[in-house]
C-alpha positions as CSV (number, residue, x, y, z in Angstrom):
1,X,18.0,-10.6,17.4
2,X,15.3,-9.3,15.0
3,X,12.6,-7.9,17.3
4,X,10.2,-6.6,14.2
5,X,9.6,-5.4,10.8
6,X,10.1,-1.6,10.9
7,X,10.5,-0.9,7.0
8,X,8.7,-1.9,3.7
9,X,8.7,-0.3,-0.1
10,X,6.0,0.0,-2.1
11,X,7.4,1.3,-5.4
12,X,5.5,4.7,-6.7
13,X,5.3,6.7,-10.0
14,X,5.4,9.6,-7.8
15,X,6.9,10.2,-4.5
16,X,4.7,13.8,-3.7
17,X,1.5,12.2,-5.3
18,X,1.7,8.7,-3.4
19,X,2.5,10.5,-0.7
20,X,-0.6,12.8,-0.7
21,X,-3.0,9.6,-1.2
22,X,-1.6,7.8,1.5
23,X,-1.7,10.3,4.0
24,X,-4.8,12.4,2.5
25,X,-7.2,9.8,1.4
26,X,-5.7,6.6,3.5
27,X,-4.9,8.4,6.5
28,X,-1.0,7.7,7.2
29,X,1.0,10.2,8.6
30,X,4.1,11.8,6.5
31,X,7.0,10.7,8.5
32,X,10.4,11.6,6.5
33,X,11.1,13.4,3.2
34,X,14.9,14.6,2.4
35,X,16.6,14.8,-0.4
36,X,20.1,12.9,-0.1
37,X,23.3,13.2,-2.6
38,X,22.6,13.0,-6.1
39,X,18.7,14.1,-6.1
40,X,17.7,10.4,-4.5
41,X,14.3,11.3,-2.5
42,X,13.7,9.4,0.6
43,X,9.7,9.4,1.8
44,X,7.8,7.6,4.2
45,X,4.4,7.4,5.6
46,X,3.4,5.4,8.7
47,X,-0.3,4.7,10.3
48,X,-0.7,6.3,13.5
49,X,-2.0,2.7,15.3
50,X,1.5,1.0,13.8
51,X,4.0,3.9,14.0
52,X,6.9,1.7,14.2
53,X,6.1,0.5,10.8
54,X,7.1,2.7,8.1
55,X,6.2,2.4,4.6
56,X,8.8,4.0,2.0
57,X,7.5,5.5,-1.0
58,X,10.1,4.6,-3.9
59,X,10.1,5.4,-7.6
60,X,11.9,2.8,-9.7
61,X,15.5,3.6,-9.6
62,X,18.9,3.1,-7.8
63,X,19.5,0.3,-6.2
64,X,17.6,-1.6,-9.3
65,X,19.9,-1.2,-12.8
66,X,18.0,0.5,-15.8
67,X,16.0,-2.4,-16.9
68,X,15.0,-3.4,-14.0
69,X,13.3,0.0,-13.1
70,X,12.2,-0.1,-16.5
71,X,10.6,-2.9,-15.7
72,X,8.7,-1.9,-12.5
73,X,7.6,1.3,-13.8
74,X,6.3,-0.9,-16.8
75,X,4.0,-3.0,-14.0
76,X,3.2,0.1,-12.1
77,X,1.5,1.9,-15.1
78,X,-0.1,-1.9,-16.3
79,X,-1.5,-1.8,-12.5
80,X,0.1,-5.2,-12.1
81,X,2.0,-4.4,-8.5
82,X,1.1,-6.0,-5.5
83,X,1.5,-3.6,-2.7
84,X,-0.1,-3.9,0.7
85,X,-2.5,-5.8,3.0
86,X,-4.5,-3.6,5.0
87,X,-6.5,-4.7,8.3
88,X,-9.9,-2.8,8.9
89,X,-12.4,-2.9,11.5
90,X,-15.8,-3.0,8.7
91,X,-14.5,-3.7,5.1
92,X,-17.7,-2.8,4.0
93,X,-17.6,0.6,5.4
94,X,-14.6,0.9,4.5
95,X,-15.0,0.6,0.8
96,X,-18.2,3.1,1.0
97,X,-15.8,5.7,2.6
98,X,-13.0,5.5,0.0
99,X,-14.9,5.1,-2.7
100,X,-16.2,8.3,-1.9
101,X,-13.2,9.8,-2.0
102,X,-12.4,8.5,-5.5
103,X,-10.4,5.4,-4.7
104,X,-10.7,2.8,-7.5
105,X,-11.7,-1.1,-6.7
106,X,-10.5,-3.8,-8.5
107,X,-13.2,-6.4,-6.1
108,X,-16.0,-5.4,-3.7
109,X,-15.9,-6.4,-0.7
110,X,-16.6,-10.3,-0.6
111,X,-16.5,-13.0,2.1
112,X,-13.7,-15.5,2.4
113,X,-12.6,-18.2,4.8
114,X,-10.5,-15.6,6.7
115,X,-13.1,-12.5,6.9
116,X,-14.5,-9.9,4.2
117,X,-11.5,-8.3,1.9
118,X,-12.0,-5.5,-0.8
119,X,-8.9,-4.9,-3.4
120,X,-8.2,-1.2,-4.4
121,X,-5.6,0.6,-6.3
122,X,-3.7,3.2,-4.7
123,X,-2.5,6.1,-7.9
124,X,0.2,4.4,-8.5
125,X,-1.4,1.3,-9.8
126,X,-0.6,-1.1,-6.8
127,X,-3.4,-3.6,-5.2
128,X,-3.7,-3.0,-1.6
129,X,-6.0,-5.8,-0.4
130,X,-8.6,-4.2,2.7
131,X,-9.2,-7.1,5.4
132,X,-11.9,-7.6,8.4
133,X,-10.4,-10.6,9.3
134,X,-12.4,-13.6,11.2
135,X,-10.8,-16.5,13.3
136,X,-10.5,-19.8,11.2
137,X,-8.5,-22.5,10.9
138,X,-7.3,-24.4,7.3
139,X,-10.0,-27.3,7.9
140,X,-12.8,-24.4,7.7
141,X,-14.8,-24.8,4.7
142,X,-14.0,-22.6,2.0
């Protein structure tokens, strides 16, 4: 039986530098980094309130062929990536920290049916959508 999620990728240009910004300006904690046969680099970062979720930090490569890595670096760079959603307690706060800290936002933090959400880009070109989410139901008005 599946009892949770435990792993996710978010694809990276680079694994020291994504590393860095989630854990420096995001606050995650650095969980694993080892090398493994043929130079393949395996890096995660978890947040300390969800440490049983672990984010891996992947550059386009094996398991994708050629083209398809192409590919994904080719989004990366275009800042076309979707990454991750991201639950906070006061978007707008929130936003005011980071963008102190020289994170880039793609949309201010705006109201929605479901609470306040801000989109930023982490350096590696993926959105990562902030949420203070609110009760509601489909019927709510939008």
């Amino acid at each position: 039986m599946i009892t949770n999620i435990s792993l996710v990728t978010v694809y990276c240009l680079d694994q020291s530098a994504a590393r860095d910004f989630y854990v420096g300006v995001l606050g995650f904690e650095a969980r694993t980094d080892i090398t493994m046969g043929e130079g393949f680099r395996w890096v995660t970062v978890a947040h300390p309130s969800q440490p049983e979720l672990e984010v891996t930090l992947m550059t386009p490569g094996p398991p994708l062929d050629d083209a398809a890595a192409a590919f994904v670096r080719s989004q990366l760079e275009k800042g076309s990536m979707g990454g991750l959603g991201l639950a906070v307690d006061d978007c707008r706060k929130t936003h005011q920290e980071l963008s102190a800290r020289g994170v880039t936002f793609l949309q201010e933090p705006a109201e929605r049916p479901y609470g306040v959400e801000a989109v930023m880009r982490d350096n590696s070109g993926n959105w990562l959508s902030l949420v203070e989410r609110r009760p509601f139901t489909p019927e709510d008005p939008h």
